[in-house]
C-alpha positions in Angstrom: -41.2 -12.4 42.2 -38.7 -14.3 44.4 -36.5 -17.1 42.5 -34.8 -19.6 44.0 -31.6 -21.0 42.4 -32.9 -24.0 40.5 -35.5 -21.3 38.9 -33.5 -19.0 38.0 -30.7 -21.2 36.0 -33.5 -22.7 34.1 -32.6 -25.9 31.7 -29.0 -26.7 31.1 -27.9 -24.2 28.5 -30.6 -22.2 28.6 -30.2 -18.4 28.6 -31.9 -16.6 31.0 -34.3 -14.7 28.4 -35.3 -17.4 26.7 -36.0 -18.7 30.7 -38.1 -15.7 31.5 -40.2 -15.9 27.4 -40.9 -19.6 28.6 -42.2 -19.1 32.0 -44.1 -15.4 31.0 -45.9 -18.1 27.9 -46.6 -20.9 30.1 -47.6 -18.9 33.7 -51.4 -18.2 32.3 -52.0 -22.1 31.8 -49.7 -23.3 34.7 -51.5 -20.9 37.3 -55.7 -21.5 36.1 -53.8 -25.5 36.5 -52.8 -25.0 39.8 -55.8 -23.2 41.3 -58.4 -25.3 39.0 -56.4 -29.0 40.9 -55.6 -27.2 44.0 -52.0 -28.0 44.0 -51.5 -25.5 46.3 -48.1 -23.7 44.8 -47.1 -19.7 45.1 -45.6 -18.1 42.4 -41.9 -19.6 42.7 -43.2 -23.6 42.8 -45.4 -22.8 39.8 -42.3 -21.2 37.9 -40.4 -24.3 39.3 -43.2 -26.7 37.7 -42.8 -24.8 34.6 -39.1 -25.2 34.4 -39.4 -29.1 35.4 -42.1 -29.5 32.5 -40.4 -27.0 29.7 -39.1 -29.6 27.5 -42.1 -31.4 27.6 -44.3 -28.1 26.9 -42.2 -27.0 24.5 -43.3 -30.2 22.0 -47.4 -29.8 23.4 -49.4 -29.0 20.3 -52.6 -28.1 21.9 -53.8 -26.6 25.7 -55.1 -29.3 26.5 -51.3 -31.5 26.3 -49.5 -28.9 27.7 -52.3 -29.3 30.6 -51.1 -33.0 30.8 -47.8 -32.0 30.6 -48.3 -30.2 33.7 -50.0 -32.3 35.6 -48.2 -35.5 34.9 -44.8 -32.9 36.0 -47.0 -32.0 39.4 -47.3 -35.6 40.1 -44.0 -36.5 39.6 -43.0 -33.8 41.6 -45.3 -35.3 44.9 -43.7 -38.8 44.5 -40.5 -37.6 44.9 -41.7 -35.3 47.8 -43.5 -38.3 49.2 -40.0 -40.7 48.7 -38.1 -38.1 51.4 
C-alpha cells in the first residue's frame, strides 16, 4: 500500500501499531462505504478517511454509526475540497 505522510503519522500521539490495528479494523466497513456511495477513493484516501474519522469511530457502538461517522468525515472532506 502507498502512504502518504499525513497517513502514516496517524492521530497526534498515536503509535504507529495502534495506527495500522485501527485502519486493518475499520478498512472492511470504510471500503463496502466507499464503493456502496461511490466516493471514488483508492486505498490511501480511504486509509486517509479512516484516520480523519478515528476518534469519532472509536466511540461508534454499532455499524451502522461508525457508517455515519464515515460518511459525515467524506462530506467534510469534499467541503473543504470544494473551499480551494
Amino acid at each position: 500500500m502507498e502512504y502518504d505522510e499525513r497517513a502514516s503519522t496517524g492521530p497526534a500521539g498515536a503509535d504507529d501499531s495502534r495506527v495500522f490495528r485501527s485502519i486493518e479494523l475499520w478498512l472492511p466497513l470504510a471500503a463496502d462505504a466507499n464503493e456502496r456511495y461511490r466516493w471514488g477513493y483508492g486505498g490511501p484516501g480511504i486509509e486517509r478517511l479512516i484516520l480523519a474519522a478515528l476518534p469519532d469511530l472509536e466511540r461508534a457502538d454499532s455499524s451502522d454509526a461508525a457508517r455515519a461517522v464515515l460518511w459525515f468525515c467524506h462530506q467534510r472532506q469534499c467541503n473543504v475540497e470544494a473551499r480551494r
